[in-house]
C-alpha positions in Angstrom: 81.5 -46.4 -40.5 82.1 -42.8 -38.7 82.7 -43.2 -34.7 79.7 -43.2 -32.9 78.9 -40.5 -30.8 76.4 -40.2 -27.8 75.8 -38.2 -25.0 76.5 -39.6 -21.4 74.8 -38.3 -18.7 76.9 -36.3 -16.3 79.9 -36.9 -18.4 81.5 -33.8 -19.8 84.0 -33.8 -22.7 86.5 -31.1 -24.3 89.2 -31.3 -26.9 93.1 -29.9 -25.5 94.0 -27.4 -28.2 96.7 -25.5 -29.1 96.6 -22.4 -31.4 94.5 -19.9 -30.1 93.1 -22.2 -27.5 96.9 -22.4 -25.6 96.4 -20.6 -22.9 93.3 -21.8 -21.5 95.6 -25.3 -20.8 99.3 -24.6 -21.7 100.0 -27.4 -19.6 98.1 -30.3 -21.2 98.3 -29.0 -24.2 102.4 -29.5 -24.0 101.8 -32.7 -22.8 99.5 -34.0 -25.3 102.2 -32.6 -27.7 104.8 -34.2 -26.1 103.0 -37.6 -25.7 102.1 -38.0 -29.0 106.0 -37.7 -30.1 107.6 -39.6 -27.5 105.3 -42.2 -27.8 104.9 -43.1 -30.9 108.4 -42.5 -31.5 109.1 -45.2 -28.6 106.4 -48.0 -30.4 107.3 -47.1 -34.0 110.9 -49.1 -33.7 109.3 -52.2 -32.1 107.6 -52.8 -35.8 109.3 -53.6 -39.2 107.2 -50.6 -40.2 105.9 -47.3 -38.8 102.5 -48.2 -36.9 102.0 -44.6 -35.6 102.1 -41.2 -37.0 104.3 -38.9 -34.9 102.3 -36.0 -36.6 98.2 -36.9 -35.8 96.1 -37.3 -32.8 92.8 -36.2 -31.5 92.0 -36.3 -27.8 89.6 -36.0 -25.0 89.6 -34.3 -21.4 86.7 -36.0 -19.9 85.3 -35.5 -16.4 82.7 -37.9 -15.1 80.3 -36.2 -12.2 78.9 -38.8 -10.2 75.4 -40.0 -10.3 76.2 -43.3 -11.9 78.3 -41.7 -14.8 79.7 -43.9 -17.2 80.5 -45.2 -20.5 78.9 -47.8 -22.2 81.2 -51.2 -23.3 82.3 -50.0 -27.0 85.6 -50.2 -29.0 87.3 -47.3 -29.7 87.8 -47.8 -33.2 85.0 -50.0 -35.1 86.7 -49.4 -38.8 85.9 -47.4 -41.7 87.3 -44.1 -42.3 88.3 -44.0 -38.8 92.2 -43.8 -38.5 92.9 -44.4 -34.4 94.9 -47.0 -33.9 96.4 -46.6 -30.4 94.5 -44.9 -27.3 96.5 -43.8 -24.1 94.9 -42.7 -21.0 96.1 -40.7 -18.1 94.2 -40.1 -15.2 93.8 -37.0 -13.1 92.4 -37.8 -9.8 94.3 -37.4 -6.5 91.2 -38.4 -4.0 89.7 -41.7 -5.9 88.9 -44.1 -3.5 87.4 -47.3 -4.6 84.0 -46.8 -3.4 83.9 -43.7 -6.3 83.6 -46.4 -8.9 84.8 -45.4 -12.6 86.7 -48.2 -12.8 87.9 -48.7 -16.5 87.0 -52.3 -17.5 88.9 -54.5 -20.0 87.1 -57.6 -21.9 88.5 -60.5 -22.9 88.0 -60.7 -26.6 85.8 -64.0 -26.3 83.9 -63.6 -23.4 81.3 -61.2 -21.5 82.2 -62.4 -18.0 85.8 -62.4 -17.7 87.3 -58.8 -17.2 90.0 -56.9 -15.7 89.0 -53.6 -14.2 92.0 -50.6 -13.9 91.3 -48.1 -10.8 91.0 -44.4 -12.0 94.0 -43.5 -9.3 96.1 -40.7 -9.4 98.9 -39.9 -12.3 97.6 -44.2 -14.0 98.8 -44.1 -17.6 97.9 -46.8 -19.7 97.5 -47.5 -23.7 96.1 -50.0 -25.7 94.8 -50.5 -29.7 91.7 -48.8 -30.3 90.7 -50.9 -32.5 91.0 -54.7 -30.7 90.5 -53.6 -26.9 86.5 -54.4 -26.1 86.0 -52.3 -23.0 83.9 -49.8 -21.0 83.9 -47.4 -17.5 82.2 -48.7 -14.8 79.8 -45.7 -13.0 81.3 -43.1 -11.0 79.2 -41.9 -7.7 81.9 -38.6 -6.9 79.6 -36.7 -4.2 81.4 -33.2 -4.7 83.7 -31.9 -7.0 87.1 -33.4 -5.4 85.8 -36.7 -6.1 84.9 -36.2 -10.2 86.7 -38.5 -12.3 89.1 -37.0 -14.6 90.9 -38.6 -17.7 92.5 -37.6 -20.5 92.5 -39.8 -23.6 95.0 -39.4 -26.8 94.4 -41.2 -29.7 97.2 -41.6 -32.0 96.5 -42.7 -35.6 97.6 -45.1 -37.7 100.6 -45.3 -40.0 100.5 -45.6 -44.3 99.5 -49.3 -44.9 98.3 -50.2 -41.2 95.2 -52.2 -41.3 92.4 -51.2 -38.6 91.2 -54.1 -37.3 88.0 -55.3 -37.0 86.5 -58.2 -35.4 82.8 -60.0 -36.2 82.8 -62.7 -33.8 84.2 -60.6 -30.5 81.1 -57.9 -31.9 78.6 -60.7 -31.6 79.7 -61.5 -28.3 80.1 -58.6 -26.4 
């Protein structure tokens, strides 16, 4: 099972780089390097074992245009060779209001009614497992470019011996 990858329309996606890429974002680029440390670092001594790698993590800068933009409801992680195992998000957008939509919206594991949606606002970081959090974004109707929706998503992976969890039934459901 590879991720599954789709286009989204008016979505637009690019991977913070380092290396010869620096300069184009210095500034993210630090903090994706200094998330990925400090955070896994932090979560690695609430488990017996290391969960995290301090050393791996892919990421997305994502900007959703309006129009109805959105993202289907998915799991990060679905299994197979697939190593993400937490996701943190931080979002980027000083003039959401609520009627811009984008909402990100979190399922209860057993049920396609009950929800809790998380407002896109300004400097919102939040994590959860990529592999056991059903969820999706609601669509975004920004008018100009001061109203896009902008998030940056970290995935860090998981540690030697940590299982990637799937689950059948929640699947089924959702």
């Amino acid at each position: 099972n590879k991720p599954e990858t789709y286009q989204k329309e008016n979505v637009y996606t690019m991977q913070v780089q380092g290396g010869d890429q620096y300069q184009l974002a210095p500034r993210l680029t630090e903090y994706v390097v200094q998330l990925t440390a400090s955070l896994t670092a932090a979560l690695n001594v609430q488990f017996p074992q290391p969960v995290l790698l301090e050393t791996h993590q892919t990421n997305k800068l994502a900007v959703c245009t309006g129009d109805g933009s959105h993202y289907a409801k998915h799991y990060d992680n679905q299994g197979g060779e697939d190593r993400r195992k937490l996701t943190a998000l931080y979002y980027m957008n000083p003039n959401w209001q609520e009627k811009l939509g984008g909402c990100f919206r979190a399922y209860k594991r057993d049920s396609t009614e009950e929800f809790t949606d998380i407002a896109p606002k300004f400097d919102r970081f939040f994590c959860f497992w990529s592999d056991e959090l059903i969820h999706s974004v609601q669509p975004s109707f920004a008018t100009n470019d001061d109203e896009h929706r902008w998030a940056l998503t970290v995935w860090l992976y998981a540690g030697d011996g940590v299982e990637i969890k799937r689950d059948p039934e929640a699947e089924e459901i959702h």
